[in-house]
N, C-alpha and C positions, 0 to 999 in steps of 0.2 A: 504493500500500500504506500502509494505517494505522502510526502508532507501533509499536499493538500489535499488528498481524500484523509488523511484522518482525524478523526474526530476530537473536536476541544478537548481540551481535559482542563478542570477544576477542580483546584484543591479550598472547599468550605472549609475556614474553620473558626469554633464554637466552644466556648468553655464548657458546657451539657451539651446535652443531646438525648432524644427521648432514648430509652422510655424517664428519663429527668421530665419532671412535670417543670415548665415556665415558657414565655413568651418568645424568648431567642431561639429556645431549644425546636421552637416548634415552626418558627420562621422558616430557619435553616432547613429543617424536614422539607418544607411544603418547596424550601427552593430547591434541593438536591432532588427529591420526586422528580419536579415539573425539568428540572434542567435536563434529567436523565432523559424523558419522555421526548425530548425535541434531539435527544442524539447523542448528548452532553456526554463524555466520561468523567464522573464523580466522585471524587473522594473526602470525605470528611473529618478532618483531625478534630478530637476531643477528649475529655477526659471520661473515664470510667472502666470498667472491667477490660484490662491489660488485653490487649490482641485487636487482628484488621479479620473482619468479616463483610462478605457482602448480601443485605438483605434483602428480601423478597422484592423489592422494586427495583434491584442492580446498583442500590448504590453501596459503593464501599466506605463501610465504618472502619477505624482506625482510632481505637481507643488508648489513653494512656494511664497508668494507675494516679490516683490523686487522693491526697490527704483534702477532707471538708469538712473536719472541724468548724470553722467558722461560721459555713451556714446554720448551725445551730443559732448562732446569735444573729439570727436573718439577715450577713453578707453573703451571698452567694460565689464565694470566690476559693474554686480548686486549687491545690496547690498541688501539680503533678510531679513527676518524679525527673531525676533527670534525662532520662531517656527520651525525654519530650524533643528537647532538641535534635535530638539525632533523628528522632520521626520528624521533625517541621522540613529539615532538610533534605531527605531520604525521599518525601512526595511533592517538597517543592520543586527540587531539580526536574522530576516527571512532569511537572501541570504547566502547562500554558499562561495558566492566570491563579494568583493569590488570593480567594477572596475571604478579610477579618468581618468579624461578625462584633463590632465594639473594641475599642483600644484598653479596657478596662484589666484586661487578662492576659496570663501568664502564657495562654494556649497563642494570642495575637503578638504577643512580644514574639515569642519565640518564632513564627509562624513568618513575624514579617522581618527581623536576621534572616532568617531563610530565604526568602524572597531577594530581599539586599543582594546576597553571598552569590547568591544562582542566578544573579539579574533575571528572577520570573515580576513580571507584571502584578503589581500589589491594589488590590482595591479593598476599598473600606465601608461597612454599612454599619455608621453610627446610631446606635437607638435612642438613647438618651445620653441629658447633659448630668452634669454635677446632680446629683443626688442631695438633697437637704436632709442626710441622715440624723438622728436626733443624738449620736455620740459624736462628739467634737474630732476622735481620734480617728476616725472612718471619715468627717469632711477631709481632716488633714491631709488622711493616706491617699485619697482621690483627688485632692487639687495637684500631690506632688505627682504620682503618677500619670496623669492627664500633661500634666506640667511637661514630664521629662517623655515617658516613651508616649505617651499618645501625644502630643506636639512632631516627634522622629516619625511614627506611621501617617501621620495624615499630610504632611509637608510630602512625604513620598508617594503618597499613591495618586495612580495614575485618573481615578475616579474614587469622587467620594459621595456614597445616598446618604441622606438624612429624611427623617418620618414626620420631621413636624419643623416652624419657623425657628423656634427654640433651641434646636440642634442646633440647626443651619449657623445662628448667632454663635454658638458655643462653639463649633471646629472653625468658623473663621476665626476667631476669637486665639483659636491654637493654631494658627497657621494653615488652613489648606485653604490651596489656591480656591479664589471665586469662579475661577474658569473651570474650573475639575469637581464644581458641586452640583450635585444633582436631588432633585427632591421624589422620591420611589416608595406609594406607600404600599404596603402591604396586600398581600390576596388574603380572602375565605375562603375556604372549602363550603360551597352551597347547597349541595350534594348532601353532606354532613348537619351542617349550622342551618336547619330550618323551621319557619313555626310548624306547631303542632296542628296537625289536620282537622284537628275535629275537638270537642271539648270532650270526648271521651279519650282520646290519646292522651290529654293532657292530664288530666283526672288517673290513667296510669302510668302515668309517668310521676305524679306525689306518691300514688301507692308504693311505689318501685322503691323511693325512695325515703316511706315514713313521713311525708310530707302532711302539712292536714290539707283536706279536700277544701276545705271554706273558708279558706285566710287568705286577703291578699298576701302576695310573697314577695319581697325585695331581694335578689340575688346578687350576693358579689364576689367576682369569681377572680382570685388571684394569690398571691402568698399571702401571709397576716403578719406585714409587718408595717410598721407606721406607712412610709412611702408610700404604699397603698388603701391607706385609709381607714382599713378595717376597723381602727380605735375610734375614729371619727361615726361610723354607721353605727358603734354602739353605744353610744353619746347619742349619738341622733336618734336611736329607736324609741319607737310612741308605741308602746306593746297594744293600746286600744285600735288602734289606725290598721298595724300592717305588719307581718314576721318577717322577721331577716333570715337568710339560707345563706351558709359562705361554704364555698367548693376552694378548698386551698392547704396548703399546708403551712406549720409555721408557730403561732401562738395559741394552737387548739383549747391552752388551759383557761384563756382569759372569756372564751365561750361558755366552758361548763356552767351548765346548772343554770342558766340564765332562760326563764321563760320568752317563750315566742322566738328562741332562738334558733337553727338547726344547723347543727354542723355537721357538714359530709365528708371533710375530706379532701386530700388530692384526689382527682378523678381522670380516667385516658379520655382522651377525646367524644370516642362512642359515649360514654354515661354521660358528660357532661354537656355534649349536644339534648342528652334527655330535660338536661335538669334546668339547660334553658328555657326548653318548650313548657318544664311543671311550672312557669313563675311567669308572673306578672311584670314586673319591673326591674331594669337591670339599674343597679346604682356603683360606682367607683370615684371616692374621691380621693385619687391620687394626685401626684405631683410630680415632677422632675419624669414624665414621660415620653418614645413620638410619637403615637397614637397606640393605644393600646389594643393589642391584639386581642384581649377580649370584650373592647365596646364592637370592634367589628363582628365578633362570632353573633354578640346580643343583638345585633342590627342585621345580621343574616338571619336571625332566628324570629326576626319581628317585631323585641321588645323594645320600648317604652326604652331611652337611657337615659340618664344623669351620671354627668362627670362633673371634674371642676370647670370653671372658664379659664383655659389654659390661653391669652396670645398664642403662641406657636402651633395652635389648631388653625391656625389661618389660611392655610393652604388648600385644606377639605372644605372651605364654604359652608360650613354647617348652617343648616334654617334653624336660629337661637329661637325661635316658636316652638320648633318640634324637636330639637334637643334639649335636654333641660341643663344648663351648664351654669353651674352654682360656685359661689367660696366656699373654700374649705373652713367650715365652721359648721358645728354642732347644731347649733341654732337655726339657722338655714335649710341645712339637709331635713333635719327634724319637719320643717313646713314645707317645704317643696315637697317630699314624700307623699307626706299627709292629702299634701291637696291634690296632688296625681291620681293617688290611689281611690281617692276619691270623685272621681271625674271621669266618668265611664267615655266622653265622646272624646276628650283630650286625648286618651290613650289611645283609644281606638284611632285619630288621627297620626299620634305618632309611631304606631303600630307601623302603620300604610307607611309610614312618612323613613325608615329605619330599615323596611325591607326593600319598596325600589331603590335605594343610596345606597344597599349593599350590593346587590344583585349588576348596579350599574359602574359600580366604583371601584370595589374590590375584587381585580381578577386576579389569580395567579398565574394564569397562561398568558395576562399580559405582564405580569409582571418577569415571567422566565424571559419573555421574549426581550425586553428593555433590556436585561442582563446579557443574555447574548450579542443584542447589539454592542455594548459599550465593552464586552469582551473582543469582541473582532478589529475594533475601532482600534487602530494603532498609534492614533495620538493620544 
């Protein structure tokens, strides 16, 4: 086979990777999927059970052992072993193209040396900026790392996506060229993330999962650590008005025992597509996000959202009528809830209004395709 009959090859790579429940972990998937499907040779560097396999879709995982300790105290950050390097290098020299998945990680340092060393084409999809963690020591560690290697990977790559304005602001901010940024948001699986057919689908789908039949349900699906809000919706809860459901891992203990509460858990994709469809209202007030992979699953699935009013959503156009986009304050969430839940024709419009935005906005087939382009692209 000629240069030019063979096929790309791309090396993702991802601090997780499922089956790790989180938003990167699951990006990456849906890219290396779709990439494969258009022809793509795919390989994945991350951390987890030591060895390269290739999974039922053809792509090739390449895991590294890693210490995560720390994600116990909700930073998600592996700490693999040193063999890492010798893998960044070992599949960089093979790939045509680098692509990091965030500068935040040990898997992207080493990933992009690698690329450096082997002159492969380095690109970058930063998800979010600075993080407003509520330990002093974790701002620190992330202003200087951003500072020293993520300032080194984004000055070099050859393209850089960002998911929200907010980003965009932040890696210019660390140097990557204006000419080399690109704004790329995210696919849904539609397929997957869709409403529930009928009120009896939905009705088992709370069975399935314990749910009660007759409460409205406020869902919020993501890890339970500040960043994500979860302290804030349980501040916020009006036990008369509406129950909260959280799908996540993380701070399970601060749930316990709390009426009108439910906690499920991390869940794989299949359950969690269900437990969209069991709910009424999807609620997240997070922060330091670029758009969150699970306001899109909730808006593939039909529901009603509230996020925060992030600026850096400025890119999606959202209709501020039919998204509910709030401060992050207790108080707030509290009455916006209340009154959604209470307003049967509101929701019902932003039902409508949540599934054409997904259906028409978030592809993944377009999104492989934009990557491909700016893979081929040699400036």
């Amino acid at each position: 086979m000629s240069e030019a009959e063979r096929p790309l090859r791309v090396l993702l790579v991802s601090h997780y990777y499922p089956p790790h429940v989180g938003g990167i972990e699951n990006v990456v998937r849906q890219e290396a999927v779709h990439l494969t499907a258009r022809g793509v040779e795919v390989t994945v560097l991350t951390s987890g059970e030591s060895g390269s396999v290739r999974d039922e879709e053809g792509v090739r995982v390449v895991r590294i052992a890693a210490w995560n300790g720390v994600e116990r105290a909700g930073v998600p950050f592996p700490v693999p072993g040193p063999q890492l390097l010798t893998a960044a290098l070992r599949w960089a020299r093979r790939a045509d193209v680098v692509h990091l998945h965030d500068c935040l990680y040990l898997t992207s340092w080493a990933a992009g040396l690698a690329a450096l060393l082997t002159r492969t084409p380095q690109f970058v999809t930063q998800h979010v900026a600075m993080v407003e963690h509520p330990s002093g020591l974790v701002r620190a560690v992330q202003r200087i790392v951003y500072g020293v290697a993520g300032r080194a990977l984004l000055r070099r790559a050859r393209r850089v996506f960002t998911l929200n304005a907010s980003v965009t602001g932040f890696v210019r901010g660390l140097g990557a060229r204006p000419a080399r940024l690109g704004h790329l948001p995210n696919g849904v699986d539609t397929a997957l993330f869709r409403p529930a057919a009928s009120a009896e689908e939905r009705d088992l789908a709370r069975e399935r999962f314990g749910l009660p039949p007759d409460r409205p349900l406020v869902l919020f699906v993501g890890r339970l650590v500040p960043k994500k809000g979860y302290d804030l919706l349980l501040a916020a809860h009006d036990a008369d008005a509406f129950d909260l459901v959280f799908a996540g891992d993380g701070d399970v203990e601060a749930l316990a025992g709390r009426p009108g509460v439910h906690a499920l858990g991390p869940l794989p994709p299949e359950a969690l597509a269900e437990v969209y469809r069991a709910c009424d209202v999807f609620a997240l007030p997070s922060t330091a996000e670029g758009f969150p992979l699970s306001v899109q699953e909730a808006m593939a699935s039909g529901l009603p959202v509230l996020t925060t009013d992030d600026p850096g959503y400025a890119p999606y156009e959202l209709d501020r009528s039919l998204v509910a986009l709030t401060a992050r304050d207790a108080g707030v969430l509290r009455g916006t809830l209340a009154g959604l839940v209470g307003d049967a024709g509101r929701l019902a419009e932003m039902r409508r209004y949540s599934l054409a935005y997904a259906t028409t906005r978030f592809s993944w087939p377009d999104h492989a395709d934009t990557l491909v382009r700016h893979y081929r692209d040699p400036v």
